[in-house]
C-alpha beads as a LAMMPS data file, in Angstrom:
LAMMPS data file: protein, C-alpha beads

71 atoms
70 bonds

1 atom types
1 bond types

-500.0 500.0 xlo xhi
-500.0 500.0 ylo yhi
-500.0 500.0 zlo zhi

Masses

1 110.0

Atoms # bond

1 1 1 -123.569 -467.005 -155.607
2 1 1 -120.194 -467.496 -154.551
3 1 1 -121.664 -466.374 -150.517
4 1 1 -122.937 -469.543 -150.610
5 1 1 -120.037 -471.348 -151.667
6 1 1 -119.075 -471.802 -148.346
7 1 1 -122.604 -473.861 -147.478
8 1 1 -121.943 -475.712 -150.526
9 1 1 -120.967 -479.538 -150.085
10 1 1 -119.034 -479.936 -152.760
11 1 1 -116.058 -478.263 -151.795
12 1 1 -113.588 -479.878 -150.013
13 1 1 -112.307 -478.662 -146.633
14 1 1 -109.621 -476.386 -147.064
15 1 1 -106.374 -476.981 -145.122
16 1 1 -105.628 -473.186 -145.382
17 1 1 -106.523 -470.698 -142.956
18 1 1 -106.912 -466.672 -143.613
19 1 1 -107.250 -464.309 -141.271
20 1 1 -109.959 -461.471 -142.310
21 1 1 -111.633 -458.679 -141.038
22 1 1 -114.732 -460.139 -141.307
23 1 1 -114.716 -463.780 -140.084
24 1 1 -117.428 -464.531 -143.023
25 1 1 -114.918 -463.636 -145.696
26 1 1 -111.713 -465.948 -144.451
27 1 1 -113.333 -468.987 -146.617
28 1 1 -113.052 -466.404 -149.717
29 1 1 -109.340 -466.041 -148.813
30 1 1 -108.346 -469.687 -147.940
31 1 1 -109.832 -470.371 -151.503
32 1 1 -107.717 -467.576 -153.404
33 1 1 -104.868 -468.946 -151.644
34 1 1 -105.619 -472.513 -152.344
35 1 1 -106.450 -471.796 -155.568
36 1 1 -104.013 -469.666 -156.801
37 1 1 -106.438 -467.151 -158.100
38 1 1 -104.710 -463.934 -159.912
39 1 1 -107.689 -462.124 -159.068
40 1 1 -110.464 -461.701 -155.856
41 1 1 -113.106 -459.608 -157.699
42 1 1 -115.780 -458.252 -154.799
43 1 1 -117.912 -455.112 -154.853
44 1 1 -118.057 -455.299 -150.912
45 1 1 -116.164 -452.352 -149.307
46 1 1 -117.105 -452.958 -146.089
47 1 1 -115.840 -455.899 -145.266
48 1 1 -111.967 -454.831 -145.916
49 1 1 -111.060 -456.912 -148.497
50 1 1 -110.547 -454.047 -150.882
51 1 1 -108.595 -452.004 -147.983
52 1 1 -106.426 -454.990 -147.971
53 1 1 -105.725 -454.960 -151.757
54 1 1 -104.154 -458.636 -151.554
55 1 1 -103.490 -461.661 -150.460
56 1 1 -100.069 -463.643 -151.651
57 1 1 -99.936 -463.228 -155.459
58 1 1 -103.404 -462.738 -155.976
59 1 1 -105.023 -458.992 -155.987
60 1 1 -107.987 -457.806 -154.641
61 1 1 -110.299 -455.481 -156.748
62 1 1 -113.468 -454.649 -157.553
63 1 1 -115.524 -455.206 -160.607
64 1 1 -114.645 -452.446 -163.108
65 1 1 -111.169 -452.563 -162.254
66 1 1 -110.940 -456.394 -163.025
67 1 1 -113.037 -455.707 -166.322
68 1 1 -110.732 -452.282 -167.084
69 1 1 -107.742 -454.995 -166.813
70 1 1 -108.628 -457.868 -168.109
71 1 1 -111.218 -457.779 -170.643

Bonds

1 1 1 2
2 1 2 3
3 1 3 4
4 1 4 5
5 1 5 6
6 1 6 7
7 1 7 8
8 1 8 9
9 1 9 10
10 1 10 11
11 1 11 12
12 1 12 13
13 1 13 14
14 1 14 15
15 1 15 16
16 1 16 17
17 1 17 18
18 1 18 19
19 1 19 20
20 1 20 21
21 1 21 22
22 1 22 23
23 1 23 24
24 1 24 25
25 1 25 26
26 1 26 27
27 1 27 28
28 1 28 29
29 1 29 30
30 1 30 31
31 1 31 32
32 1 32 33
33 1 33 34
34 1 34 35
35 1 35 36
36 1 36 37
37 1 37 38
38 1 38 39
39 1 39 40
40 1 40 41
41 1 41 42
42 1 42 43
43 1 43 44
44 1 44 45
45 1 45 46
46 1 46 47
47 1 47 48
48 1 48 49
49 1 49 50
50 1 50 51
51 1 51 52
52 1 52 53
53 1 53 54
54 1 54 55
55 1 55 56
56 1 56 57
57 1 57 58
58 1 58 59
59 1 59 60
60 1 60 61
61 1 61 62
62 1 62 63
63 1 63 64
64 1 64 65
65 1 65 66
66 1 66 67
67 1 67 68
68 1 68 69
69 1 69 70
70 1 70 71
């Protein structure tokens, strides 16, 4: 679901830019930073954005470490 976020028309263009590994995943990061997020859960270990761990305030994990933390 939230891959297709970026086709979606209801979100506004983002003024931030991220850099990523994977060009794919900087509209994930511009989001987290322009929401605030406290967390970017994703199970996807290839893309790097677990190797990077964060991004400003906001952590990077995967699923069961976001559930082990928060719920």
């Amino acid at each position: 679901m939230i891959n297709n976020l970026q086709r979606a028309v209801v979100l506004e263009r983002l003024d931030i830019e991220a850099e990523a590994d994977d060009p794919d995943d900087a509209f994930l990061l511009a989001m987290t930073l322009a929401g605030e997020a406290d967390y970017l859960v994703t199970g996807d270990r290839r893309a790097g954005l677990l190797q990077r761990g964060h991004i400003g305030r906001t952590r990077i994990v995967t699923p069961a470490e976001f559930c082990a933390e928060v719920l």
